[in-house]
C-alpha atoms as one frame of an Amber mdcrd trajectory, in Angstrom:
protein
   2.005 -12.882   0.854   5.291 -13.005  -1.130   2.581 -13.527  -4.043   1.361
  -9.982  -3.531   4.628  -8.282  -2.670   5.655 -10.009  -6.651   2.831  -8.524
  -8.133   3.035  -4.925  -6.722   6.714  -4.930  -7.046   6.189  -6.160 -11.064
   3.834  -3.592 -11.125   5.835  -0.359  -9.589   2.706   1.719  -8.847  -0.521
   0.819  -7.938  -4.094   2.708  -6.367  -5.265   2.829  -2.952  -8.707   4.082
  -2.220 -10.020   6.044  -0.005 -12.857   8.362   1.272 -12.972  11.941   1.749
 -16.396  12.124   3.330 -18.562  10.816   0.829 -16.586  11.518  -2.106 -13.728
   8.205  -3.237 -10.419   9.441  -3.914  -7.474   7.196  -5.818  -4.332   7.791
  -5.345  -1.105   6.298  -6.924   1.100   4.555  -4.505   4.585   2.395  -5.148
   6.371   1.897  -2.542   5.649  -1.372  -0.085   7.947  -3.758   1.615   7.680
  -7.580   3.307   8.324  -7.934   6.279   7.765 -10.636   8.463   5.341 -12.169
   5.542   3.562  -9.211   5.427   3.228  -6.332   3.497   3.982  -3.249   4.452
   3.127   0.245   2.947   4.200   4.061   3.530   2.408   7.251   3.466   3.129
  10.921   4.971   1.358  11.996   7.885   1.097  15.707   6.374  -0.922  13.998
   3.636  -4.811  14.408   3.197  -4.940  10.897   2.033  -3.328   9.781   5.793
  -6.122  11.617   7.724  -8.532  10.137   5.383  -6.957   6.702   5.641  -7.569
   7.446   9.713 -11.261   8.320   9.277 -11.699   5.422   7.684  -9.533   2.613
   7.349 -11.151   0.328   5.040  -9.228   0.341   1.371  -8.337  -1.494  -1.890
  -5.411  -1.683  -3.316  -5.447  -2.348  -7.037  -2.553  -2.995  -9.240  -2.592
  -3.991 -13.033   0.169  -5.184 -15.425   0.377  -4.439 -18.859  -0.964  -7.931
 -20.044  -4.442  -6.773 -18.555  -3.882  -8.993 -15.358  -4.273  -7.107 -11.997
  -4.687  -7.693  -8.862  -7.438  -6.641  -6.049  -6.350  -6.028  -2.581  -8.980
  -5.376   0.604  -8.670  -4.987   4.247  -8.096  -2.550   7.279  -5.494  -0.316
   7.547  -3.203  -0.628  10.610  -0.570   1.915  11.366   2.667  -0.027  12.352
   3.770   1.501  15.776   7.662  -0.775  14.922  10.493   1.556  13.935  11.412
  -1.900  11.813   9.447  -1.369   9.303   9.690   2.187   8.544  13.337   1.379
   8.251  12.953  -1.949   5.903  11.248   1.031   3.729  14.063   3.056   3.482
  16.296   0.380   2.413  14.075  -0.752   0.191  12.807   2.714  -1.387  15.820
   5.049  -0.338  14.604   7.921  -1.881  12.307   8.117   0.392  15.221   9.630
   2.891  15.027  12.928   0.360  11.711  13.399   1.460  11.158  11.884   5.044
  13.865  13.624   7.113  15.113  16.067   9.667  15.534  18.674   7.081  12.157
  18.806   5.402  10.155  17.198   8.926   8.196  15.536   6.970   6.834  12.535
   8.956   6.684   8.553   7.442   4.240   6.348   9.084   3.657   2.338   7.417
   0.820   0.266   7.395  -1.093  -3.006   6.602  -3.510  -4.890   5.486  -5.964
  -6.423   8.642  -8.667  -8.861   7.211  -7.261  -8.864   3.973  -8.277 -10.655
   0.767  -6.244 -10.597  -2.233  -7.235 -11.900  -5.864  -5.499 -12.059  -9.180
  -7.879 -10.907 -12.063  -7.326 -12.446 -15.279  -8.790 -10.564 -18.067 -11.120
 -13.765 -18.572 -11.682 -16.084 -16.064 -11.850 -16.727 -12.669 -10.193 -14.686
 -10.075  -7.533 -16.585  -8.062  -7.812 -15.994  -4.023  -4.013 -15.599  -2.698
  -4.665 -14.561   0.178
């Protein structure tokens, strides 16, 4: 898992997919945190992508750097019901307290990955499973 957590955090932003009914939406993401070996993600519950990520929870993550290498990520998206990890994402991604708070009420909820595979895509190759 600390793999994965490299990669996106070499990375800085990377894609999660969704649905919107029929239609696949992409939306740039960058802030994730381990915890407990795992990796943890944020989104706001005002946010369209959040209901969609509801409706259906199955996603991929992709993330590429600049040498052309990227990485796939695929599972089910669980909601984290632990206050622990919403806080490990404020202290890793504080300014995320300018727009999660009392003042705005916007509301931060984190998630995972549930029957997960993650590769590393080399421009030729083989992929490498890592998780």
């Amino acid at each position: 898992m600390s793999r994965l957590n490299d990669f996106l955090t070499e990375t800085g932003i990377f894609f999660i997919a969704t649905n919107d009914g029929a239609q696949p939406k992409l939306r740039p993401f960058g802030a994730h945190v381990e915890v407990d070996g795992v990796v943890h993600f944020a989104v706001g519950d005002f946010k369209a992508v959040y209901r969609q990520m509801q409706a259906n929870p199955l996603t991929e993550i992709v993330a590429c750097k600049p040498d052309g290498v990227w990485l796939r990520y695929t599972g089910k998206i669980v909601f984290d019901t632990d206050k622990k990890y919403e806080d490990a994402m404020f202290e890793t991604s504080p300014v995320l307290r300018e727009i999660y708070n009392e003042k705005t009420g916007y509301k931060m909820k984190t998630f995972h990955l549930e029957d997960a595979k993650a590769f590393i895509m080399p421009q030729i190759g083989q992929p490498e499973q890592i998780l």
